[in-house]
MIBA-842435 format. One line per 3 residues: number of its first residue (from 0); for each residue x, y, z of C-alpha. Coordinates in steps of 0.05 Angstrom, whole numbers, plus 32768, in hexadecimal, padded with zeros to 4 digits. Layout:
N
NUM	X:Y:Z ~ ...
This chain:
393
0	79E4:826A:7CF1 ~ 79BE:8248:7D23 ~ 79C1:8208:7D00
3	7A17:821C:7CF4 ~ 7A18:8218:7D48 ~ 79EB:81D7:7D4E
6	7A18:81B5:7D21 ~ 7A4E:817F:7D38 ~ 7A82:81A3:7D13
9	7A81:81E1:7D39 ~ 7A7E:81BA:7D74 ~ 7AC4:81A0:7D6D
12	7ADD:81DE:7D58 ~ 7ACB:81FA:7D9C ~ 7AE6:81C6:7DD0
15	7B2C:81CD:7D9C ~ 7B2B:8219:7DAF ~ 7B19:8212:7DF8
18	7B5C:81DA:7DFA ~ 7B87:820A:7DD2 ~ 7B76:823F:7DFB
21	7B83:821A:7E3F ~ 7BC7:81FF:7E21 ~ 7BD5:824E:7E0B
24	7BC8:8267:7E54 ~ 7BF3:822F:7E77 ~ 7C31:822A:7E41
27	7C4D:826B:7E43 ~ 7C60:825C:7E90 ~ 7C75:8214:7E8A
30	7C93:821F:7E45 ~ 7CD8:8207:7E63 ~ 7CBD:81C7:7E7D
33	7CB6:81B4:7E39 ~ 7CE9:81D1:7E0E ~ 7D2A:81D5:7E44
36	7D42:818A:7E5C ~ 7D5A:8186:7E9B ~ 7DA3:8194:7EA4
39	7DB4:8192:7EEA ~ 7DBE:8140:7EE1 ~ 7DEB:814D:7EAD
42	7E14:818A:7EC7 ~ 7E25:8158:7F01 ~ 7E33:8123:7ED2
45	7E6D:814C:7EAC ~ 7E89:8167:7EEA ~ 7E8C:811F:7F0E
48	7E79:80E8:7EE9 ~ 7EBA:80E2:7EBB ~ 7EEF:80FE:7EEE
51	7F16:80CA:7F16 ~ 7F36:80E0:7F5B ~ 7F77:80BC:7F62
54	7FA7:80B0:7F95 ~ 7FF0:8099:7F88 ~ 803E:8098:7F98
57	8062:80CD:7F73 ~ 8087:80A0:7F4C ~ 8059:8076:7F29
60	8035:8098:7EFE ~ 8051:80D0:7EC0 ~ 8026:810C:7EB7
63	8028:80F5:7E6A ~ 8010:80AB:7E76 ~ 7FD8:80CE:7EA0
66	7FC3:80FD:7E67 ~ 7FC5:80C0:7E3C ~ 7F98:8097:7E5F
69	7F6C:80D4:7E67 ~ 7F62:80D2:7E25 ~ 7F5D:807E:7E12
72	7F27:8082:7E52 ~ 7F0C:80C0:7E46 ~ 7F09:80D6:7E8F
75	7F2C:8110:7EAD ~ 7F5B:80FB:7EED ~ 7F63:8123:7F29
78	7FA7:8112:7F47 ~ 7FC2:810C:7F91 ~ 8001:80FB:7FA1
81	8019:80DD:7FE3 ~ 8063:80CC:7FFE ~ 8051:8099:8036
84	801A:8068:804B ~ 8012:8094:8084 ~ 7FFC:80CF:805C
87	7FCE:80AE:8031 ~ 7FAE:8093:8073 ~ 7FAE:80D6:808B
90	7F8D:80F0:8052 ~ 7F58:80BF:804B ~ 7F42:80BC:8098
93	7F41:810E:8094 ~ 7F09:810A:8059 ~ 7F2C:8110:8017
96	7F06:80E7:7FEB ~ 7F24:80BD:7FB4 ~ 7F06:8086:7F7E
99	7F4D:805D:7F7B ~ 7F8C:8065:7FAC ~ 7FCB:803D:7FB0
102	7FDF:8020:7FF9 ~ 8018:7FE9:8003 ~ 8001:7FAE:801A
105	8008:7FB6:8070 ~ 7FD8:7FFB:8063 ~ 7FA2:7FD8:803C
108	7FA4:7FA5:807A ~ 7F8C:7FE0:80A0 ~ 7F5C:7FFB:806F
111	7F40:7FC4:8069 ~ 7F41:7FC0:80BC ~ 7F1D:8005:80C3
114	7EEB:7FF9:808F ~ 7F09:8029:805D ~ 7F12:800D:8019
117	7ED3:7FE5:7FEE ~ 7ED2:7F9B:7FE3 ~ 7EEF:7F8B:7FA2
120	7EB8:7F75:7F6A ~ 7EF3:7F42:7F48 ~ 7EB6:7F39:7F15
123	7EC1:7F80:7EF4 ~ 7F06:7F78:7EEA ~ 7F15:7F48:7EA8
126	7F61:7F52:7EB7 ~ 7F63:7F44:7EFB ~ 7F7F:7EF8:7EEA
129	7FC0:7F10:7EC1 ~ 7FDD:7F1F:7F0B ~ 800F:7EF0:7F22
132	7FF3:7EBF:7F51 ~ 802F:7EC8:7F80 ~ 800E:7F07:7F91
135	7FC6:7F01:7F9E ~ 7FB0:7EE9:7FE0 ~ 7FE0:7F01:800B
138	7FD6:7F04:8055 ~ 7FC9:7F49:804C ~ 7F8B:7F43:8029
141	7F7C:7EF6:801A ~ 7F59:7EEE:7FD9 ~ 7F62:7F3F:7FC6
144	7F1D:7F49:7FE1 ~ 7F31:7F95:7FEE ~ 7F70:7F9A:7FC3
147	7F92:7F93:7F80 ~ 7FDB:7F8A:7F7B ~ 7FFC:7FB2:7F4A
150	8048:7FCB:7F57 ~ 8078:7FA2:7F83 ~ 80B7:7FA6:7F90
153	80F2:7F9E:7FD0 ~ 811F:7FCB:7FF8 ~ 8163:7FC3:7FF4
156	81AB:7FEF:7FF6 ~ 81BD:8019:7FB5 ~ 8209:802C:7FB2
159	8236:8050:7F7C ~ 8263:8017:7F64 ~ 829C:804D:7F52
162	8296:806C:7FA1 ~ 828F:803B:7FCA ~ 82CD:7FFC:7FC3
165	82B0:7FBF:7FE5 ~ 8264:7FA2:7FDA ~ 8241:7FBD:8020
168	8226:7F74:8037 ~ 81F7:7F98:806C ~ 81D2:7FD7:8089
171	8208:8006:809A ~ 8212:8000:80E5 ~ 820A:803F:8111
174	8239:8027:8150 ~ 8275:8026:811A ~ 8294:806C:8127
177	82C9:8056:80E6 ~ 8294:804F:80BD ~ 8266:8095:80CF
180	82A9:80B7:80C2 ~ 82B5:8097:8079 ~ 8269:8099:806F
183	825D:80E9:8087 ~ 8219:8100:8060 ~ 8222:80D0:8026
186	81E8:809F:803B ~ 81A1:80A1:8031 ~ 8165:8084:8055
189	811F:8084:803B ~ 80EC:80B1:8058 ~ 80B6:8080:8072
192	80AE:8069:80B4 ~ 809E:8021:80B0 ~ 80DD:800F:807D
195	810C:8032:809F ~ 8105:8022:80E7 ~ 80F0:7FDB:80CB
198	813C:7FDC:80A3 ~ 8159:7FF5:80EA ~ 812A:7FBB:8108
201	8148:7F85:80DE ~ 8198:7FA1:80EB ~ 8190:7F9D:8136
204	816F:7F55:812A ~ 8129:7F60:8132 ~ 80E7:7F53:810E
207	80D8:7F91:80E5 ~ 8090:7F8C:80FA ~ 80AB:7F8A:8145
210	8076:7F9E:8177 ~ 80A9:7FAA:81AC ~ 80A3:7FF4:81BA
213	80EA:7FE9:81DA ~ 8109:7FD0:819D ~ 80E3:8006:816B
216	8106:803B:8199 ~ 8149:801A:818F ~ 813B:801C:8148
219	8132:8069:8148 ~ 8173:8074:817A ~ 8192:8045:813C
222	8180:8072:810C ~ 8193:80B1:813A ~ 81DE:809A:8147
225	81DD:8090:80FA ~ 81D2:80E2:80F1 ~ 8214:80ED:80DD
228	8219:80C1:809E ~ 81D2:80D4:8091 ~ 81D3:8105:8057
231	8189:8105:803B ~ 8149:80DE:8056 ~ 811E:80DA:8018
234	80F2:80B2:7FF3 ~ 80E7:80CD:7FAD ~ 810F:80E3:7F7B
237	8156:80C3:7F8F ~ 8171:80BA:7F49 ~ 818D:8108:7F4A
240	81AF:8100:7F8D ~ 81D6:80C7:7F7D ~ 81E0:80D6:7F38
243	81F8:811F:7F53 ~ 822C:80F8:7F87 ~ 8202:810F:7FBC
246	81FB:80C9:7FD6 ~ 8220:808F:7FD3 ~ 81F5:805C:7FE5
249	81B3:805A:800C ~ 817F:803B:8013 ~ 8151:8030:7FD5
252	810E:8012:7FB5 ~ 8119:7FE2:7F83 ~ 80F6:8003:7F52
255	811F:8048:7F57 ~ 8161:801C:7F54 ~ 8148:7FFC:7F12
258	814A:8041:7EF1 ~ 8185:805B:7F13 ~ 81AF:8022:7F03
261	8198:802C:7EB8 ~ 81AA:806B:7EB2 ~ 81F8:8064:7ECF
264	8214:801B:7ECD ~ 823D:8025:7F0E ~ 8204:8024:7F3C
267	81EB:7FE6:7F5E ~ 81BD:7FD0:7F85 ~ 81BA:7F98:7FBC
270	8190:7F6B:7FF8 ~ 81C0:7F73:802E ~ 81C2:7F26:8053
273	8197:7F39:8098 ~ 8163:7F42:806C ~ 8133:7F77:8054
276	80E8:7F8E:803D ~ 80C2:7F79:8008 ~ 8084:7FA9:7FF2
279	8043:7FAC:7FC6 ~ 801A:7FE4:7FB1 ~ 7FD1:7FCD:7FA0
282	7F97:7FF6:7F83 ~ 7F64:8001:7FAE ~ 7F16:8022:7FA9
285	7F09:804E:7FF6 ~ 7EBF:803E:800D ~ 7EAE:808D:7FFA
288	7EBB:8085:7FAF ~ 7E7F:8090:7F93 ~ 7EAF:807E:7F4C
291	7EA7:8035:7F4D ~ 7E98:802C:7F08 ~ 7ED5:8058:7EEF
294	7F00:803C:7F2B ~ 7EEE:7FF8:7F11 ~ 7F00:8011:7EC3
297	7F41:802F:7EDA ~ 7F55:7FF6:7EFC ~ 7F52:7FC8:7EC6
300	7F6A:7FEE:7E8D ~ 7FAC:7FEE:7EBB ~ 7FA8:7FA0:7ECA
303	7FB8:7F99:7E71 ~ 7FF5:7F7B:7E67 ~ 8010:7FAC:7E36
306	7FF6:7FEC:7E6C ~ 801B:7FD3:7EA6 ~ 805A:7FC5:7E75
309	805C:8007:7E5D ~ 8056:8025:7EA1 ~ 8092:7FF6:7EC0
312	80BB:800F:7E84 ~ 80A5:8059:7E9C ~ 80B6:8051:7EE5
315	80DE:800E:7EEC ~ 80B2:7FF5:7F1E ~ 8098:7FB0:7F1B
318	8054:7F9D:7F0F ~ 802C:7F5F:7F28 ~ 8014:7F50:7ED9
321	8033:7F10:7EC2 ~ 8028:7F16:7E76 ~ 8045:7F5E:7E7D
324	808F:7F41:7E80 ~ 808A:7F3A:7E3B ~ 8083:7F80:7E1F
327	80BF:7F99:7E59 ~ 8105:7FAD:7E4C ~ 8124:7F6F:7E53
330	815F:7F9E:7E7F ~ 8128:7FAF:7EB1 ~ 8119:7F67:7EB9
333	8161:7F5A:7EC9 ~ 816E:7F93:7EF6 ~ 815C:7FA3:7F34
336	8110:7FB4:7F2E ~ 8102:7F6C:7F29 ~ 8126:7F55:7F5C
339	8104:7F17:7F75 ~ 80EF:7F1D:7FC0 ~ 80D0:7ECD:7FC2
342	8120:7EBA:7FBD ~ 8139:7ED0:8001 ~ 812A:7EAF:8037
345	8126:7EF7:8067 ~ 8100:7F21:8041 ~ 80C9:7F40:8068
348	808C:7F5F:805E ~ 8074:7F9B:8083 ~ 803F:7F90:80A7
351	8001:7FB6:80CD ~ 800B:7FB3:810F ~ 7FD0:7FD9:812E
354	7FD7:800D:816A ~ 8023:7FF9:8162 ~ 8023:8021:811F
357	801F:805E:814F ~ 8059:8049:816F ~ 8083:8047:8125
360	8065:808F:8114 ~ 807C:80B4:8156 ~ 80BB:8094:8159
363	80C7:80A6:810F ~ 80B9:80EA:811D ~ 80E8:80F1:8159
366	811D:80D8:811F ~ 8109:8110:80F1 ~ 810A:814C:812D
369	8150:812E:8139 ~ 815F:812C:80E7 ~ 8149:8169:80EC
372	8170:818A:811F ~ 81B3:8166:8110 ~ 81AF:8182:80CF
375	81A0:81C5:80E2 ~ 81E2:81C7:8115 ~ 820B:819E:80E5
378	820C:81BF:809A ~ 8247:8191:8085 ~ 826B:81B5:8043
381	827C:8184:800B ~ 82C7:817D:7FFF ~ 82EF:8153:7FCC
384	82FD:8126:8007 ~ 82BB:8115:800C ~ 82BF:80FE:7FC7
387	82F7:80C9:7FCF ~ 82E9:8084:7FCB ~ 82C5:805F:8003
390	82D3:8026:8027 ~ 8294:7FF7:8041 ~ 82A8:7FBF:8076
């Protein structure tokens, strides 16, 4: 026995029991160190890491094409739309955060101005050299150091060919007291400050960037004398008025004409001669994305020539991919979505104009109080008069 307890052997066997029973006392409370990993990384990770907030005009984007790109990316998108510049400024300035949003080209000048959208890495986006060269560096955003341009298009007047006799050949002029009685609640103007005063702007012969606080009120008393003709201020979603004889003509986006026009062959669209505005929607990453990588993804995926086709064929909006043209209903080409803006030599771009934007915002609102209340005193009944053919001089 004594020689059992001298020996190496038992020896060993003792230090291995005096381990074992050290790792016996300890294991039973840190058991979970070992066997449970750590999932609080990971619970982030599925709730944020594959989910892409996005910002966008309603008309852009189909919930289908969303879910399919869900599924080719395999991200989940969390969608906000917006109906003016304004509000998407509003929205990111008030601390909504978003990994991509969608200004026109004046905004992003002020984005960019106020430090609220990221540099643009061009090296993560293989794509980014399909876009037409005639619309990267813009004075906007020289060299799209901030922005991408994606959808493009002009403003111009849409009219029912089987209403209305003669071509209009300009903005309908509010001092004409002929034409507001012909024209009673059968026009439409977009609901957007800039365009609008900037289209009243341009009819009264000024710049539609005009910093003139003089001439931006005469623009809004414009647009007030022209309350009786007015029959819907609106942005989105025209295609049902007009087809539903609603409207007559109005003002439209290119993009909207392009589908209208394919779906009833007596509607056209025109640039009336004094001139008009010309617009581009750009993708854009805000400096709180913390998304960059999937922003970046997105992006491109959107910048492939057969993407951007199949969205223009969606939405009949025009897209800034060259190569695109070639998978596009040749009838979109041809219509109105693609009108070209580089042909005419008064086509203006809206521009930012600083503490002047102010100016554009209050005065639009003292247009929309007066909308408003001319409406409310004024419920017009429609009449099969108001359906007879109208004459534009």
């Amino acid at each position: 026995m004594r020689r059992l307890l001298n020996s190496p052997i038992f020896s060993v066997i003792v230090f291995i029991g005096i381990v074992f029973g050290v790792l016996m006392y300890f294991l039973p409370v840190n058991l979970h160190r070992f066997l449970q990993p750590d999932t609080t990384l990971n619970t982030n990770q599925a709730n944020t890491s594959d989910t892409l907030h996005f910002a966008t005009w309603p008309e852009y984007f189909s919930s289908e094409f969303l879910s399919e790109l869900e599924s080719e990316l395999n991200i989940t998108i969390q969608l906000t739309l917006y109906h003016t510049n304004e509000e998407l400024y509003d929205l990111m300035v008030s601390g909504k955060k978003f990994d991509v949003v969608m200004p026109t080209d004046y905004l992003v000048e002020q984005l960019i101005d106020e430090d609220i959208i990221k540099p643009i890495d061009h090296r993560l986006l293989t794509n980014y050299n399909k876009i037409d060269a005639r619309f990267k560096d813009l004075a906007y955003d020289y060299s799209n150091q901030h922005s991408i341009p994606y959808f493009w298009g002009v403003v111009g007047l849409m009219y029912n060919n089987d209403l209305v006799v003669n071509i209009p050949n300009s903005w309908p002029s509010a001092g004409d007291t002929t034409l507001l009685r012909s024209y009673i609640n059968r026009f439409s103007i977009l609901d957007d400050p800039r365009i609008s005063l900037g289209i009243a702007l341009i009819n009264l012969g000024f710049s539609p960037n005009s910093e003139n606080e003089k001439e931006i009120k005469q623009a809004t008393d414009f647009l007030i004398k022209s309350l009786p003709i007015i029959g819907l201020v609106q942005s989105d979603g025209l295609q049902q008025a007009f087809l539903d004889e609603d409207i007559y003509f109005g003002v439209n986006w290119s993009g909207s004409a392009g589908k209208l026009s394919m779906e009833q062959k007596n509607y056209r669209f025109l640039l009336p001669p004094k001139g008009s505005l010309f617009f581009i929607d750009n993708f854009a990453i805000p400096t709180t994305s913390k998304q960059d990588s999937l922003a970046y993804k997105f992006i491109n995926y959107l910048l492939d020539s057969r993407i951007a086709a199949k969205l223009t064929n969606e939405n009949y909006y025009a897209n800034t991919v060259s190569d695109s043209r070639r998978y596009i209903d040749r009838l979109i080409l041809k219509g109105p979505s693609y009108t070209n803006p580089f042909l005419s030599t008064n086509m203006y771009n809206v521009k930012d104009l600083g503490e002047i934007n102010t100016i554009y915002i209050e005065e639009w609102q003292r247009f929309k109080i007066s909308y408003r209340a001319f409406k409310a005193t004024n419920q017009l009944k429609s009449t099969d008069s108001n359906k007879e053919k109208l004459i534009i001089y």
